[in-house]
N, C-alpha and C positions, 0 to 999 in steps of 0.2 A: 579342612580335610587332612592335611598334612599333618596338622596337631594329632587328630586323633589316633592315625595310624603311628606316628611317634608311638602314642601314648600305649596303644597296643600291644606295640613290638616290645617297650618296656615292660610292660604287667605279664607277656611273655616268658622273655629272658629273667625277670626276678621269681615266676613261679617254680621255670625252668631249676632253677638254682637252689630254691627250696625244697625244690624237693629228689633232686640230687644229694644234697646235703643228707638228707633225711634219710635217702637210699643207700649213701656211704656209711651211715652210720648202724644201719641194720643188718648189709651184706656187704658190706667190702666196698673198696675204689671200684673193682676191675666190673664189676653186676652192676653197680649204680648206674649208670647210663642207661644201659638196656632196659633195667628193671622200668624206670621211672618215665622211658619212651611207650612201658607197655601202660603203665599205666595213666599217662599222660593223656593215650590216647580216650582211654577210658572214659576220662574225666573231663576230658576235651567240653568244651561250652560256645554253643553257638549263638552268633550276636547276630538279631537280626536289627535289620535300620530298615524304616519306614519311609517314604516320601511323599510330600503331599503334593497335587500338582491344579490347577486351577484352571476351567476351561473358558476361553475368551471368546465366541464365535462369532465372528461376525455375521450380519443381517443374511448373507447366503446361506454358510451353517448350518445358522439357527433354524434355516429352512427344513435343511438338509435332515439336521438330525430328528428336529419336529416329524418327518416324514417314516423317518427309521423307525421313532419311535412307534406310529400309527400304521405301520407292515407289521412290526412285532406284535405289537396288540393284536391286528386283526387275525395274523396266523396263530395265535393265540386264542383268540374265542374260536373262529375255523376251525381248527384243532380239535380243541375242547367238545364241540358239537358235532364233529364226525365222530371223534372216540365215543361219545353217546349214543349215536346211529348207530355204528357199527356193533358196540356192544349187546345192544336193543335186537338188532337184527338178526344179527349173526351168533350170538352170543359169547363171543372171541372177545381178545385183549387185541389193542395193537401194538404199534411203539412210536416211537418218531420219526424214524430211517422210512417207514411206508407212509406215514404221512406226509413227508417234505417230497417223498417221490410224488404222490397224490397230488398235492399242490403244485407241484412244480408243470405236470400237464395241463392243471387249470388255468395257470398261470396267463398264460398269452391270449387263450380265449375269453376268459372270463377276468381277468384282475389284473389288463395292461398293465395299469399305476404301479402294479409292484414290480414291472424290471426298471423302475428309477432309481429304484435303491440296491444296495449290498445283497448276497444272496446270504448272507450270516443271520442278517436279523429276522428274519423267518424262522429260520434255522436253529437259532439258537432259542425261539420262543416256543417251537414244539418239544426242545430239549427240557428246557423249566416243564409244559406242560409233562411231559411224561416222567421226570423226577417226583412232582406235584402226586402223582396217581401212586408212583414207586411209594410215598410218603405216605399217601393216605393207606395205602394194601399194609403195606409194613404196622402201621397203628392197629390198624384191623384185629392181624393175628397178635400182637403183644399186648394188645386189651387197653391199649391208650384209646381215648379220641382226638382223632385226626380229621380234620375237616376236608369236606368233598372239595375238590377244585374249583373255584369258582369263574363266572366269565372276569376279565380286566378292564376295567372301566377308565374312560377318558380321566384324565386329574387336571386339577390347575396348577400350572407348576410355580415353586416358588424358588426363589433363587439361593442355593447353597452357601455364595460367601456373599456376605459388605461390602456394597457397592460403597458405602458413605456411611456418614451419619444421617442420613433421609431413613434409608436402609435400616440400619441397628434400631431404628427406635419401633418400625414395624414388626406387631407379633403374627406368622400365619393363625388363621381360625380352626379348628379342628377337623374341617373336611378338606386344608389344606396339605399334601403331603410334598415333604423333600423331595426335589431332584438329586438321586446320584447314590 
């Protein structure tokens, strides 16, 4: 890390200096500074850095997030099939913010199982569904096709990185999809 940032601060101070140089030779010593701050800024280039990070869970976890994953889903078809009722019925749009209210009174009578988990992943899975509807209306009017939202079906999940070489040499099959 230290290298790179060296190596920054130098690719810095040598651009710095080029084009100082450049700017005293167009308008004077006494502008060149200012000028080539204005336009430094201009030209300014932003570095981004990526990081990869690799989840390890152990057998509770795996429980844990197994569980999160199967609340999302489920407020997720949930979702999906009141926005279809409600549509049908009433003939109104909804959005998300009334549906998580919605579920959140069902919640304790009808779907104990989900106060074990985060109140996110629910949350977050009527947010997908109602972007998903944003996506399909948006196609609609600009004459794309855009596919109707469909329910989220259980997957088998396969695992992201190499555990081994046991590991690498298995390919998933086509109704396999990534985690993550």
């Amino acid at each position: 890390m230290a290298e790179e940032k060296e190596i920054d601060d130098d690719l810095w101070r040598d651009m710095t200096e080029v084009l100082v140089s450049l700017a005293a030779r167009l308008y004077g010593k006494r502008s060149a500074r200012r000028r080539t701050k204005k336009r430094w800024r201009r030209l300014s280039v932003k570095i981004y850095r990526a990081y990869r990070y690799e989840l390890d869970p152990n057998k509770k976890q795996h429980i844990l997030l197994a569980k999160h994953a199967g609340v999302a889903r489920f407020a997720y078809n949930w979702g999906l099939a009141r926005w279809i009722e409600i549509y049908e019925k009433e003939g109104r749009n909804t959005n998300a913010k009334k549906l998580h209210q919605e579920l959140n009174r069902l919640k304790k009578p009808d779907f104990p199982w989900m106060v074990e988990v985060s109140k996110w992943a629910p949350q977050e899975a009527l947010r997908d569904l109602e972007q998903a509807f944003k996506n399909f209306f948006r196609g609609l009017k600009s004459g794309r096709k855009m596919d109707y939202p469909e329910r989220e079906k259980r997957r088998i999940q396969v695992p992201t990185a190499c555990d081994g070489p046991e590991s690498a040499k298995t390919k998933p099959s086509r109704r396999h999809r990534r985690a993550g």
